[in-house]
LUMMAR-802808 format. One record per residue (C-alpha): residue in three letters; chain; x, y, z. Coordinates in steps of 0.5 Angstrom, whole numbers, plus 500, padded with zeros to 3 digits. Layout:
# residues N
   residu   chaine    c1    c2    c3
      ALA        A     X     Y     Z
...
//
This chain:
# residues 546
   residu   chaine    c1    c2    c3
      UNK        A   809   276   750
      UNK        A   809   272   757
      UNK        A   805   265   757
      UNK        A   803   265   765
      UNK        A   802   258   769
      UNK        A   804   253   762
      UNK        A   803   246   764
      UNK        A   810   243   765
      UNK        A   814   249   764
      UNK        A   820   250   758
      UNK        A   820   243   756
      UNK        A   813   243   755
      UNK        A   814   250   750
      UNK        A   820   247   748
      UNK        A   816   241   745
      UNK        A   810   245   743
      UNK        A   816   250   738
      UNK        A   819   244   735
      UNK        A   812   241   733
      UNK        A   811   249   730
      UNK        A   818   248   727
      UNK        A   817   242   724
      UNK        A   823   239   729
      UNK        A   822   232   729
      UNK        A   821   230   737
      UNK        A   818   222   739
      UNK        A   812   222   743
      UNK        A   813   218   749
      UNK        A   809   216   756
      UNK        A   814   221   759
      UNK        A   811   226   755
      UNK        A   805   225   752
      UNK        A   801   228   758
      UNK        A   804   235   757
      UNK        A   803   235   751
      UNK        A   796   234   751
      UNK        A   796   240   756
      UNK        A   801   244   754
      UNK        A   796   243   746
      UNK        A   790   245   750
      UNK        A   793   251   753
      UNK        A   796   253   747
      UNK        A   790   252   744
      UNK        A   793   247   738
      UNK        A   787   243   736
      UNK        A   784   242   730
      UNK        A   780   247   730
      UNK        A   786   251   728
      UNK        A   790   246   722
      UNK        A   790   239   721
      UNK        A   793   234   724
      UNK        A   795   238   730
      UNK        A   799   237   736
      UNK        A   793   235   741
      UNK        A   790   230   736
      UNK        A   797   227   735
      UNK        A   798   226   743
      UNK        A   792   224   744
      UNK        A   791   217   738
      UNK        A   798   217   742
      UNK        A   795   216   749
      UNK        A   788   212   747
      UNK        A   792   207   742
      UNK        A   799   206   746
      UNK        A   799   208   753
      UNK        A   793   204   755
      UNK        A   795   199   752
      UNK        A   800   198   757
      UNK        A   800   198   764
      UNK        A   807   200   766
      UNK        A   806   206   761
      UNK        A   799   209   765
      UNK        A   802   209   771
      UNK        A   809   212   768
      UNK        A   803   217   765
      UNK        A   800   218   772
      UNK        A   806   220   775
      UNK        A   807   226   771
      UNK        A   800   228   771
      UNK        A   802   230   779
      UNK        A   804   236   776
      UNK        A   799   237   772
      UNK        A   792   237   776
      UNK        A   788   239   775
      UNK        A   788   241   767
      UNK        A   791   233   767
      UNK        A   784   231   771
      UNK        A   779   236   766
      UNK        A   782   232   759
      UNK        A   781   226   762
      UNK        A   788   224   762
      UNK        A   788   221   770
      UNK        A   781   218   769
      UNK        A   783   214   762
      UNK        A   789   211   765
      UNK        A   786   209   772
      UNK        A   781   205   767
      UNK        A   786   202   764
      UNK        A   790   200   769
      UNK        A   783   197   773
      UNK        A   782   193   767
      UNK        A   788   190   766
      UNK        A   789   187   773
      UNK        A   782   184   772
      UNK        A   785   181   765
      UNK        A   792   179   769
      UNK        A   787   176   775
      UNK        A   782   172   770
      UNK        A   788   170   767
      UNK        A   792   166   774
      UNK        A   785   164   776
      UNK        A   785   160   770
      UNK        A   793   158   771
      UNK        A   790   155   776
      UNK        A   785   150   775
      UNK        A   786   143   775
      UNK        A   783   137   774
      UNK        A   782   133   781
      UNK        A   782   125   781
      UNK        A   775   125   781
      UNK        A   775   129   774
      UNK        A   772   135   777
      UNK        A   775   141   775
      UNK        A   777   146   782
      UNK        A   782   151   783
      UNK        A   789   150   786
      UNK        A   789   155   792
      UNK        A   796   152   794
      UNK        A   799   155   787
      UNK        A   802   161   787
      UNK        A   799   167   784
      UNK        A   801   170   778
      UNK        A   796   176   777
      UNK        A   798   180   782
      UNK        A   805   183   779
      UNK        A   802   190   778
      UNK        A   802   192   786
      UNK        A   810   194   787
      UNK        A   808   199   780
      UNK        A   803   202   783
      UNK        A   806   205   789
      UNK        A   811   210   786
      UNK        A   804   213   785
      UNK        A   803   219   790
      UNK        A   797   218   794
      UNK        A   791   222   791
      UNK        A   792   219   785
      UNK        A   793   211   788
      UNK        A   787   213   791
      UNK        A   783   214   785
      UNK        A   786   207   782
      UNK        A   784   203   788
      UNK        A   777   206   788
      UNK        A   776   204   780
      UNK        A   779   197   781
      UNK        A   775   196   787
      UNK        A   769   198   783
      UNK        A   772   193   777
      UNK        A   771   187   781
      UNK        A   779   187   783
      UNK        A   780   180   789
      UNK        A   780   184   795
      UNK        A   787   179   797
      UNK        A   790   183   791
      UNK        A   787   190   794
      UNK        A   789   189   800
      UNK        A   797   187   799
      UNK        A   797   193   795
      UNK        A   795   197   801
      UNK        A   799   193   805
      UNK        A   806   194   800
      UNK        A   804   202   799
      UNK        A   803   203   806
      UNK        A   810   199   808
      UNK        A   814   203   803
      UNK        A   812   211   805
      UNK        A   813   209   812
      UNK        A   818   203   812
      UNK        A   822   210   814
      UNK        A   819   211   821
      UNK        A   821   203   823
      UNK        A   817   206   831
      UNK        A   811   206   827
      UNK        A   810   198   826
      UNK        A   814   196   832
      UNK        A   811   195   838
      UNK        A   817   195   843
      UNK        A   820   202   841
      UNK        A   817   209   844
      UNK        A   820   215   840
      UNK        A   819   221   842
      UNK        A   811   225   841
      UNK        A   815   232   839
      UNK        A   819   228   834
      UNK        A   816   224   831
      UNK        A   809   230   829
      UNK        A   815   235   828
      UNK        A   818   231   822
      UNK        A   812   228   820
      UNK        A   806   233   818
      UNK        A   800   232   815
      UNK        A   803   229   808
      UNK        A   804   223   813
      UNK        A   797   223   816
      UNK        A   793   224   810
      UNK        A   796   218   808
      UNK        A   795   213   814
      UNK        A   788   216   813
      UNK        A   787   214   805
      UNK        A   789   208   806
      UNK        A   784   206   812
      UNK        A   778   209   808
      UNK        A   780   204   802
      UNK        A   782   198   806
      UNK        A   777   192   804
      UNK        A   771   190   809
      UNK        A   774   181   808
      UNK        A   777   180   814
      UNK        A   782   176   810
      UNK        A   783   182   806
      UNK        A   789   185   810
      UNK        A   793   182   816
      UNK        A   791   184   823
      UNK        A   800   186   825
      UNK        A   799   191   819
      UNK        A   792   194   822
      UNK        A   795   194   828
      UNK        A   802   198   825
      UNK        A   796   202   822
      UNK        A   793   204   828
      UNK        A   799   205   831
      UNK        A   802   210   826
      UNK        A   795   214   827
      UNK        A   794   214   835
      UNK        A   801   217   834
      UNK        A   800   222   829
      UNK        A   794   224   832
      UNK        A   788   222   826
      UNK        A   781   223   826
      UNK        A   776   219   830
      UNK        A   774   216   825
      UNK        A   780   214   822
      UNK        A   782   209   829
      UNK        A   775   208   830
      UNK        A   774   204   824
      UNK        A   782   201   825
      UNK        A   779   199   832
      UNK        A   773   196   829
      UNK        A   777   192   823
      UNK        A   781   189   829
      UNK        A   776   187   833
      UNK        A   772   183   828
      UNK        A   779   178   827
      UNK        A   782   179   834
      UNK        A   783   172   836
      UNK        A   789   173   830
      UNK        A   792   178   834
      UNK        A   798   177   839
      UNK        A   802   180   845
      UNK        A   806   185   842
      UNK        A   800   187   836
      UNK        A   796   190   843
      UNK        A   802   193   846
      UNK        A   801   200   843
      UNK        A   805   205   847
      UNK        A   802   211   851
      UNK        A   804   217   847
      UNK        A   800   223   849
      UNK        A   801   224   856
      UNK        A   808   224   860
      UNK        A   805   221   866
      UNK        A   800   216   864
      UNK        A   801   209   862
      UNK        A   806   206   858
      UNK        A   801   203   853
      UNK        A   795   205   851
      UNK        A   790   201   855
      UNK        A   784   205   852
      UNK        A   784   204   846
      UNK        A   785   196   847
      UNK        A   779   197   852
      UNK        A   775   200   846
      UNK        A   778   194   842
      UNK        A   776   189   846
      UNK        A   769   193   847
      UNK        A   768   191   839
      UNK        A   770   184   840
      UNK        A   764   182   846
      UNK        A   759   186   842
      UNK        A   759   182   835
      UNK        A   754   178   833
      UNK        A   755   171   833
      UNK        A   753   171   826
      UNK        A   757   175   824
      UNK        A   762   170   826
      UNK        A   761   165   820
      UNK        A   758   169   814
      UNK        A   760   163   809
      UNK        A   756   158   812
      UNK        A   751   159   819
      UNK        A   748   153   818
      UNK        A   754   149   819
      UNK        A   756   151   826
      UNK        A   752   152   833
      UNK        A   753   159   837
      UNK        A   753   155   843
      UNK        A   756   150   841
      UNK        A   764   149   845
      UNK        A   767   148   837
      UNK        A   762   154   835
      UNK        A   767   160   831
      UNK        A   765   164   836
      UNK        A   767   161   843
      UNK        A   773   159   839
      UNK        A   774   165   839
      UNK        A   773   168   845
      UNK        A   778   162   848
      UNK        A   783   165   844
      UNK        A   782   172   846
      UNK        A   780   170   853
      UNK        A   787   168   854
      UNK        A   791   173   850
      UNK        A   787   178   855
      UNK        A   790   175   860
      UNK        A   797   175   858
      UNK        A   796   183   856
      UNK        A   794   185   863
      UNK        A   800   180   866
      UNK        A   804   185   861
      UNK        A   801   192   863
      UNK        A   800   190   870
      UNK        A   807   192   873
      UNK        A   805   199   871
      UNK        A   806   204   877
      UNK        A   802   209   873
      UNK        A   796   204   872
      UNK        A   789   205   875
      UNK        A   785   200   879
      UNK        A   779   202   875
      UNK        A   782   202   868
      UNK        A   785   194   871
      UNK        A   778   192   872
      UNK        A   775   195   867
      UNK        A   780   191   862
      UNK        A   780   185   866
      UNK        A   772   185   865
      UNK        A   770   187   858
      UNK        A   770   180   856
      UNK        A   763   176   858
      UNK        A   764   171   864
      UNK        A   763   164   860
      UNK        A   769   166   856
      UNK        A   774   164   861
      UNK        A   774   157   862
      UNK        A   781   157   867
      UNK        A   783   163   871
      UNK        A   790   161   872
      UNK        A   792   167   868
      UNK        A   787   172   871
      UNK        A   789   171   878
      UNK        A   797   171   875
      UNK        A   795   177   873
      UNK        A   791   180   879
      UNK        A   797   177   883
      UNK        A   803   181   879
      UNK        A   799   188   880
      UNK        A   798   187   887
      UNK        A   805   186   888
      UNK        A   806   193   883
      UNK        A   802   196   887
      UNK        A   802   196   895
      UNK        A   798   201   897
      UNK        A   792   199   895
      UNK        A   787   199   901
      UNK        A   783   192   903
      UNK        A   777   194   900
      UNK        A   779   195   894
      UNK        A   784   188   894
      UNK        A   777   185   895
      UNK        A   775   188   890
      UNK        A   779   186   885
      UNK        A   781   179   887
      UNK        A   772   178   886
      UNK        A   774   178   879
      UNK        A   777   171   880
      UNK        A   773   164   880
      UNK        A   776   160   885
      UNK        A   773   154   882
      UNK        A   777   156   876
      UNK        A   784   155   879
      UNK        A   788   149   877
      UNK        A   791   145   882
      UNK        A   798   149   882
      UNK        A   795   156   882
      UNK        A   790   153   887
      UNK        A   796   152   892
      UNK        A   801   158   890
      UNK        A   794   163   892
      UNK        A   793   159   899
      UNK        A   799   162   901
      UNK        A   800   168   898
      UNK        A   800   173   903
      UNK        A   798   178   898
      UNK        A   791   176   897
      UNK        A   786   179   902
      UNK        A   784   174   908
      UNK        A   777   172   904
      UNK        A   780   171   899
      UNK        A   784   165   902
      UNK        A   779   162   905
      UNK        A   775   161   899
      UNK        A   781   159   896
      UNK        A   781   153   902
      UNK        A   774   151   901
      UNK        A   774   149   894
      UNK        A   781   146   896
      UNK        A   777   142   901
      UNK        A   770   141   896
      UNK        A   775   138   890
      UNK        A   778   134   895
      UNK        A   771   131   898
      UNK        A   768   131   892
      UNK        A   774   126   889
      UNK        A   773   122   894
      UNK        A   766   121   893
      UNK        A   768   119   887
      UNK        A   772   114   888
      UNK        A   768   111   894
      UNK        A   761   114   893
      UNK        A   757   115   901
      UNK        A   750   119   900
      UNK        A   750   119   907
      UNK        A   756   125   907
      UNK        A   754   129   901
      UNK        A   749   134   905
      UNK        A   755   135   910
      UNK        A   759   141   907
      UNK        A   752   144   905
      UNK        A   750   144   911
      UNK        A   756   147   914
      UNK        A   757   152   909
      UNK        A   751   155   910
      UNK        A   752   154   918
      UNK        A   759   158   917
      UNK        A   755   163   912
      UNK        A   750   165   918
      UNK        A   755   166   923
      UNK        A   759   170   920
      UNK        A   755   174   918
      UNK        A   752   175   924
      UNK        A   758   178   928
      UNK        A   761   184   929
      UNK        A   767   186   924
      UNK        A   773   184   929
      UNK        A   769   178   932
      UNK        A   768   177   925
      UNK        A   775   177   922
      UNK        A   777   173   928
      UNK        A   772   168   927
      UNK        A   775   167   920
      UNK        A   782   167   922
      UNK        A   780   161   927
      UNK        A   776   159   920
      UNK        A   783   158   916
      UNK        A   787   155   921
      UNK        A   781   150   921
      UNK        A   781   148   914
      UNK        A   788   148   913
      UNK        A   788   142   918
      UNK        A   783   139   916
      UNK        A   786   139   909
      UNK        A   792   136   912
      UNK        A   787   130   915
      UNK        A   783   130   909
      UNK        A   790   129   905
      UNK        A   793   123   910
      UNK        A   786   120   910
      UNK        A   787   120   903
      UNK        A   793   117   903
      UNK        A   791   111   908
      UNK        A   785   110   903
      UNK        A   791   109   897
      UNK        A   794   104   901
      UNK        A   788   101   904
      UNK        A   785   100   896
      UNK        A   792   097   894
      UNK        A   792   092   899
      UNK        A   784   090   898
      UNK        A   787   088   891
      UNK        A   792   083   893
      UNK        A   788   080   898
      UNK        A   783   079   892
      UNK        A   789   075   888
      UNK        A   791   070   895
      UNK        A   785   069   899
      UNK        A   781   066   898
      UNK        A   773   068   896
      UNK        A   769   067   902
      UNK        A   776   070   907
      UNK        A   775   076   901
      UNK        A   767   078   903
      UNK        A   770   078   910
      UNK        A   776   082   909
      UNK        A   773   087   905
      UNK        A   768   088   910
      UNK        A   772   090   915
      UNK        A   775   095   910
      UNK        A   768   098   910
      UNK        A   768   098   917
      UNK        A   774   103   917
      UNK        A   771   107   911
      UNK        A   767   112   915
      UNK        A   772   118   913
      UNK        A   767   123   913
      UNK        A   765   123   920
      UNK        A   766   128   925
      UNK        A   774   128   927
      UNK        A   771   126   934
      UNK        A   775   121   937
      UNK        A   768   117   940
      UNK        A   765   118   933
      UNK        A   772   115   930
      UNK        A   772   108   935
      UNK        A   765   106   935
      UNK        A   760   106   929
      UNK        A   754   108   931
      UNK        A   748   101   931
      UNK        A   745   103   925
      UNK        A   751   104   921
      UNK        A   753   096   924
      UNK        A   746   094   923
      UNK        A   747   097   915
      UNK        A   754   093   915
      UNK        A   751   086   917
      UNK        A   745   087   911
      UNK        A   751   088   906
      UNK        A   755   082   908
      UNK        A   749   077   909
      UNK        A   746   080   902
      UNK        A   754   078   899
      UNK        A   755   072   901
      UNK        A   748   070   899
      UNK        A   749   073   891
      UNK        A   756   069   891
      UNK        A   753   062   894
      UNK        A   748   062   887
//
């Protein structure tokens, strides 16, 4: 007689002959399931005799083995050989329940662990306590992967906190691939042909189970295990829906993210880049597209989506900035495309940026990387920069910086100009000098634009050379108001009040630093201004006589 295909082989047949024999043998969680196979093959039910091998294998498993957690994973292990007969005599369904159950049992029982009274008397949980529930995740992951699958969904299903899913995703994922370190860190680069010849599809489908079961709370999963996860999928080239998912789970925490978690590298192609700027474009893509009310599902009403302390232009502050410091990291790349530059550099709205200084660093690094570039495309490149939004430091680097094309300078020079003349308006306010610059730059504008390409560049050239004098005037004129002021001051402490309406009159006399650097306009004042001055003094003199 040959027994074909027999659940579990000769140990199995082995049990079931001392049970025939009268041998006594214990039933234990190492082989209560094949036994309940190997009775259901051999077809020792009690159909045939009373008390049979079936019935007591399965009381086993009802009254001992899900009672117990540790003894139904113990039982799943040993239904991964024998699927599907385990899967047909609801062996692998019956313990997936029990283990779901009690984690929600366990959970239940450190949520109320953690109840305490505050000082008021109300009763409130203790967030800072540690959580005492979640033991059962290293138990599961000796688990193979289709049958953790099963017991995820079934907790998932049961009410199972997502932290707690999440954390058992998290160590499942680590613990099979903890022996590929290249997958999770971002400053290796292992070799494609290695890496997909020793791996295979056991390890593709596993980064893929483990996405689809990945809780939709942001907080769920940490964003470097979502980054490793994508990593290990672009890597071992998963399905289009696996990374699509992992991009979108990504962009709706992105502000979390750092430097290292966007450096992927580039595994594919041996003459692209070094990372994989697509994919952090497609990234950064999802993040601008996000509702702002999704930003804040727990409370709308407590924010404002304009608001500069809304969650959502919080958010963009923080990726604005960490965006600048990848395209400072990838820009240095030889192999990397101005398209893809620009692409990158202007996937977020304008208004994110407040400050340009890192994407004029990083504009700077890649024309320095790359030479060859023509003046038409360094024009447009460097029109993605706000002059205005450049600090004072970044201002003067880019006045001197050769690399930049000659408009860019010159902008670069005017706002200098314009910030400079705007704070002296500030300190000493003349509303006779405050249409100048407009009429000037309008003017200048026209002229321009009116001549020929060479004339035009000369006439710029001419330009720069202009505004970089006149800074240097504006700057001493500066310094000589500074000392001016500081000697105004002394004056009012030692003479007296009627010497200080005189003095300071003659100060207001001197003050006309907005005129044309002429010398006729700088030494004699024109009548009206003489006539305005007299009016003041009169009028001062008269308010410190009452």
């Amino acid at each position: 007689m040959e027994l074909l295909n027999l659940p579990g082989g000769a140990d199995s047949f082995d049990l079931a002959a001392k049970f025939c024999y009268g041998i006594n043998f214990e039933i234990t969680s190492s082989n209560v399931a094949q036994l309940c196979c190997v009775s259901d093959f051999l077809e020792m039910t009690e159909e045939y005799s009373k008390d049979n091998l079936g019935s007591r294998a399965e009381a086993y498993l009802d009254s001992v083995v899900c009672k117990s957690l540790e003894m139904c994973v113990e039982v799943l292990q040993w239904c991964e050989n024998l699927l599907p007969l385990a899967d047909e005599l609801k062996i692998v369904s019956r313990c997936t329940d029990a283990i779901a159950s009690k984690a929600c049992v366990e959970q239940i029982a450190s949520s109320f662990s953690r109840l305490e009274y505050s000082s008021s008397g109300r009763l409130h949980m203790n967030k800072q306590a540690k959580c005492d529930g979640d033991w059962w995740i290293e138990d599961l992951s000796v688990l193979r992967i289709d049958l953790y699958q099963r017991v995820i969904a079934t907790m998932k299903c049961r009410g199972v906190r997502p932290e707690s899913i999440g954390a058992s995703l998290v160590d499942y994922a680590q613990k099979f691939l903890a022996k590929k370190p290249s997958l999770w860190n971002a400053s290796t680069q292992p070799k494609v042909d290695l890496v997909v010849g020793s791996v295979g599809n056991e390890q593709r489908l596993m980064v893929e189970t483990i996405t689809s079961l990945l809780p939709t709370e942001k907080v769920a999963v940490p964003i470097s295990f979502l980054f490793g996860l994508l990593r290990t999928a672009v890597m071992l080239d998963c399905t289009v829906a696996c990374r699509l998912d992992l991009e979108r789970r990504i962009a709706s925490q992105l502000e979390m993210a750092t430097l290292d978690d966007l450096l992927i590298p580039s595994f594919r192609h041996a003459g692209d880049t070094l990372f994989d700027v697509d994919t952090v474009h497609r990234i950064l893509v999802n993040f601008s597209q996000q509702d702002d009310s999704e930003d804040d599902v727990e409370d709308v009403s407590a924010y404002e989506s304009d608001s500069p302390c809304s969650p959502s232009q919080s958010s963009l502050l923080k990726v604005s900035k960490l965006l600048d410091n990848y395209l400072a990291e990838i820009a240095a790349d030889a192999n990397l495309k101005l398209t893809k530059f620009m692409v990158i550099a202007d996937s977020l709205p304008a208004y994110a940026r407040t400050n340009h200084d890192g994407l004029y660093r990083a504009i700077d690094i890649y024309l320095k990387a790359h030479q060859g570039l023509s003046d038409p495309e360094k024009k447009r490149l460097c029109k993605l920069i706000d002059f205005q939004k450049l600090s004072q430091e970044a201002g003067a680097h880019a006045a001197q910086n050769e690399r930049l094309p000659l408009q860019s300078i010159v902008q670069v020079l005017y706002f200098e100009q314009v910030r400079l003349r705007n704070a002296l308006l500030c300190s000493y306010p003349d509303d006779d000098h405050k249409p100048m610059y407009q009429s000037w730059r309008i003017s200048s504008g026209a002229l321009s634009a009116a001549m020929s390409p060479r004339d035009n560049y000369a006439s710029l050239r001419r330009e720069n050379r202009e505004l970089k004098l006149e800074l240097a005037r504006l700057r001493m004129r500066l310094n000589d108001l500074e000392k001016d002021h500081v000697s105004m001051k002394r004056d009012i402490e030692k003479s007296s009040s009627y010497k200080f309406i005189w003095s300071f009159s003659k100060k207001l006399g001197r003050l006309n630093f907005f005129g044309h650097s002429s010398s006729r306009a700088s030494t004699s004042p024109s009548k009206q201004s003489q006539r305005t001055d007299s009016k003041i003094i009169e009028n001062m003199s008269s308010r410190y006589s009452r």
